[in-house]
C-alpha positions as CSV (number, residue, x, y, z in Angstrom):
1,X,153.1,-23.3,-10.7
2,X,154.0,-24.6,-7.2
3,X,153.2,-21.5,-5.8
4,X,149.4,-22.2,-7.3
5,X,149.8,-25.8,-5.5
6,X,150.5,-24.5,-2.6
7,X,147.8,-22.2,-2.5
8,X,145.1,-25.0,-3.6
9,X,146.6,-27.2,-0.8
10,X,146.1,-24.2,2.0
11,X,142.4,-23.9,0.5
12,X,141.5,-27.2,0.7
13,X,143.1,-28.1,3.8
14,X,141.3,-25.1,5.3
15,X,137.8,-26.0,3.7
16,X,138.0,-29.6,5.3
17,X,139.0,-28.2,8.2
18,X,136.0,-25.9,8.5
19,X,133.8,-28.8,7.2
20,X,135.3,-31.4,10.2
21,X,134.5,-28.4,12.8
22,X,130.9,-28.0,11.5
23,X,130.0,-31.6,11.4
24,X,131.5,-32.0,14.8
25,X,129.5,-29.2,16.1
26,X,126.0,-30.4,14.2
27,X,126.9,-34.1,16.1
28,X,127.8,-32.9,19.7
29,X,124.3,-30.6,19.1
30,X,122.3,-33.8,18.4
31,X,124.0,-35.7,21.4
32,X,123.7,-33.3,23.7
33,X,120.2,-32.0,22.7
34,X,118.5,-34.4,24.9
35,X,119.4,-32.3,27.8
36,X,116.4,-33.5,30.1
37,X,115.2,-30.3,29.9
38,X,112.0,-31.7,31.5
39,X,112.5,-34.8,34.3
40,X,110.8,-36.6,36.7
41,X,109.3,-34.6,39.5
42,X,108.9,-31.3,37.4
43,X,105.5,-30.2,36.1
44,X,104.9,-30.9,32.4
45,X,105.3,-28.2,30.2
46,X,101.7,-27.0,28.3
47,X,100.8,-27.3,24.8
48,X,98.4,-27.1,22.5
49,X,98.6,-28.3,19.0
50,X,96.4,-29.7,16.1
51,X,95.5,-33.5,15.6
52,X,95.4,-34.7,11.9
53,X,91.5,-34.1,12.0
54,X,92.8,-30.1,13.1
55,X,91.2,-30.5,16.6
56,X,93.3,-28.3,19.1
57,X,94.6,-30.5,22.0
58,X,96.3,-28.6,25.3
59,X,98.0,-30.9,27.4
60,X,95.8,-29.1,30.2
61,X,93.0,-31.0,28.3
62,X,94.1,-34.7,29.9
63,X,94.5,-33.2,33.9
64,X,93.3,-35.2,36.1
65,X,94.3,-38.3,34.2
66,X,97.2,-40.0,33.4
67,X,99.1,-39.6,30.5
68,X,101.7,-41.3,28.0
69,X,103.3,-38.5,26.5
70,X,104.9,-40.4,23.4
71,X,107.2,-38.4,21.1
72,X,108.0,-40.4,17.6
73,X,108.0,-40.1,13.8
74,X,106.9,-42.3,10.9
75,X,110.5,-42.7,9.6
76,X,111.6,-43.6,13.3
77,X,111.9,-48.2,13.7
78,X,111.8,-48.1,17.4
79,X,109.3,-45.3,17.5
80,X,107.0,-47.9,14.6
81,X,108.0,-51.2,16.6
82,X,106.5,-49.9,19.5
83,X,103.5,-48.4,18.0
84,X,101.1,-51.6,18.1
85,X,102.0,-52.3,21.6
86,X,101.0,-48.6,22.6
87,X,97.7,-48.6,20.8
88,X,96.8,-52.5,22.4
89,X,97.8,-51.0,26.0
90,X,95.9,-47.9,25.0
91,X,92.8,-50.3,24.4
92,X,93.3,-51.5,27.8
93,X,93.8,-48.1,29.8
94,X,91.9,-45.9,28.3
95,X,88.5,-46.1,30.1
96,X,90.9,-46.4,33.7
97,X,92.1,-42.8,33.0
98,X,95.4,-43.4,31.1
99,X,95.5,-41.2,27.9
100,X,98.2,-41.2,25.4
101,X,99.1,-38.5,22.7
102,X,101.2,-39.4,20.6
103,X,103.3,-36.6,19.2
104,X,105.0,-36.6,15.6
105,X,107.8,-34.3,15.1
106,X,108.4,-34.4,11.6
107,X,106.8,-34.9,8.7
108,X,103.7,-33.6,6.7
109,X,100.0,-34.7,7.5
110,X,100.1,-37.0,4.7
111,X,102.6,-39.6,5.8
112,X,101.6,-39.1,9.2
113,X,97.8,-40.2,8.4
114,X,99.3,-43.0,6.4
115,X,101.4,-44.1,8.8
116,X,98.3,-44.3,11.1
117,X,96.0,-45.8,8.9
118,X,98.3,-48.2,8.4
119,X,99.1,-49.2,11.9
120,X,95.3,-49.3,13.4
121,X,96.5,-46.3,15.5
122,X,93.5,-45.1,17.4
123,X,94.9,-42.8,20.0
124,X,95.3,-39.1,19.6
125,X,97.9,-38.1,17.1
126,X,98.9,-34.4,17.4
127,X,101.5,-32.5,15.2
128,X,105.1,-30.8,16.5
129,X,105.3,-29.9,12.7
130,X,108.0,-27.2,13.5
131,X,109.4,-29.6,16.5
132,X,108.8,-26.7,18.9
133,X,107.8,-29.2,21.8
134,X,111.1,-30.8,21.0
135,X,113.5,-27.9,22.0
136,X,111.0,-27.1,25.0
137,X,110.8,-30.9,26.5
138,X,114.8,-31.0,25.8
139,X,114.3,-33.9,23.1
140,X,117.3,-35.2,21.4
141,X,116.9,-38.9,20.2
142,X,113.4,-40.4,19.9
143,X,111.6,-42.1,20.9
144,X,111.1,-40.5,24.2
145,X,107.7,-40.9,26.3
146,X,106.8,-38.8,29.1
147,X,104.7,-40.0,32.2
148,X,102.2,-37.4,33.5
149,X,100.2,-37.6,36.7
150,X,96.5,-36.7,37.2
151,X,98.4,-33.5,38.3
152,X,100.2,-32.5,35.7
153,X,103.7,-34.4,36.9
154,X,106.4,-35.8,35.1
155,X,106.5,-39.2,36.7
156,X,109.2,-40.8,34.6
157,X,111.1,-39.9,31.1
158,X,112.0,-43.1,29.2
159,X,114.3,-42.5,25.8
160,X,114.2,-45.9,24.2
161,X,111.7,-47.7,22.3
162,X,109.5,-49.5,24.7
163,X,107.9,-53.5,25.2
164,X,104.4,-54.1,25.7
165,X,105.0,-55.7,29.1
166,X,107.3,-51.9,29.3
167,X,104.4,-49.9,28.5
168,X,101.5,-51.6,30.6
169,X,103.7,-51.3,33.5
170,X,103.7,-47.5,33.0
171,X,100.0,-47.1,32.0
172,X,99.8,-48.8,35.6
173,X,102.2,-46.8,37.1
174,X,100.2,-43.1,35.8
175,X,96.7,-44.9,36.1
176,X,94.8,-42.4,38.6
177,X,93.2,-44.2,42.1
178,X,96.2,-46.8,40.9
179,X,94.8,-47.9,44.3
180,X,91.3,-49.0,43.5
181,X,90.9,-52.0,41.3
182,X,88.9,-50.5,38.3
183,X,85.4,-52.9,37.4
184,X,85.5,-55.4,34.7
């Protein structure tokens, strides 16, 4: 009988040890996943990838213009706080040259178009459905929003959910001829 103890102790003890050393390892993954993989001054990595309406989109598609490469999902509170002051700034920049894709990383087509519906989003959505952009851009945390040059430059990389005052500042700062006061 003690000999059985014994035994289920060493088990158990070995169990929750293996179980501490895999949760430890799954957390220092998730914390050190946002690795910066892309930063400001390289180029931005290409994609292409379907909107909800399954329209291809490459990034090469927006060269020439700026972009605000937005990475967020639906179940994301930063990512939704931030959402109707992307989508008023989009409103603003969007004829100067300033595009913004907004990538979701998660979930099915289905909760994204809800999600969109229900925010008055009007700016590209595209799908990372297998978070393949993710790994690539070196994405841990989101949100995390990207700003691409007219050529193709990363500008800035900001990993927080953003202000509106935030995010006209950096359609500004990625708005091509930034130097030439656009009409009306």
């Amino acid at each position: 009988m003690g000999n059985r103890k014994k035994k289920r102790l060493v088990m158990r003890t070995l169990l929750l040890g293996i179980f501490v050393v895999v949760i430890g390892f799954v957390l220092y993954q998730g914390f050190t996943r946002d690795s910066e993989v892309v930063k400001a001054g390289d180029k931005a990595l290409e994609f292409t990838l379907k909107t909800l309406s399954g329209e291809t989109v490459q990034l090469i598609d927006y060269r020439g213009q700026g972009v605000f490469l937005n990475f967020w999902a639906t179940y994301c509170k930063p990512c939704e706080e931030e959402m109707p002051y992307i989508e008023s700034q989009y409103q603003k920049f969007k004829d100067k040259g300033v595009k913004v894709p907004a990538i979701e990383v998660s979930e099915n087509s289905l909760a994204v178009a809800s999600f969109v519906e229900r925010k008055g989003m009007t700016f590209p959505v595209l799908l990372d459905k297998r978070e393949e952009l993710l790994g690539a851009y070196g994405i841990g945390l989101i949100p995390v929003t990207f700003l691409v040059d007219e050529n193709g430059e990363v500008v800035d990389r900001t990993t927080a959910g953003l202000t509106e005052s935030q995010i006209r500042n950096y359609m500004k700062k990625i708005q091509p001829d930034k130097g030439r006061e656009p009409n009306g």
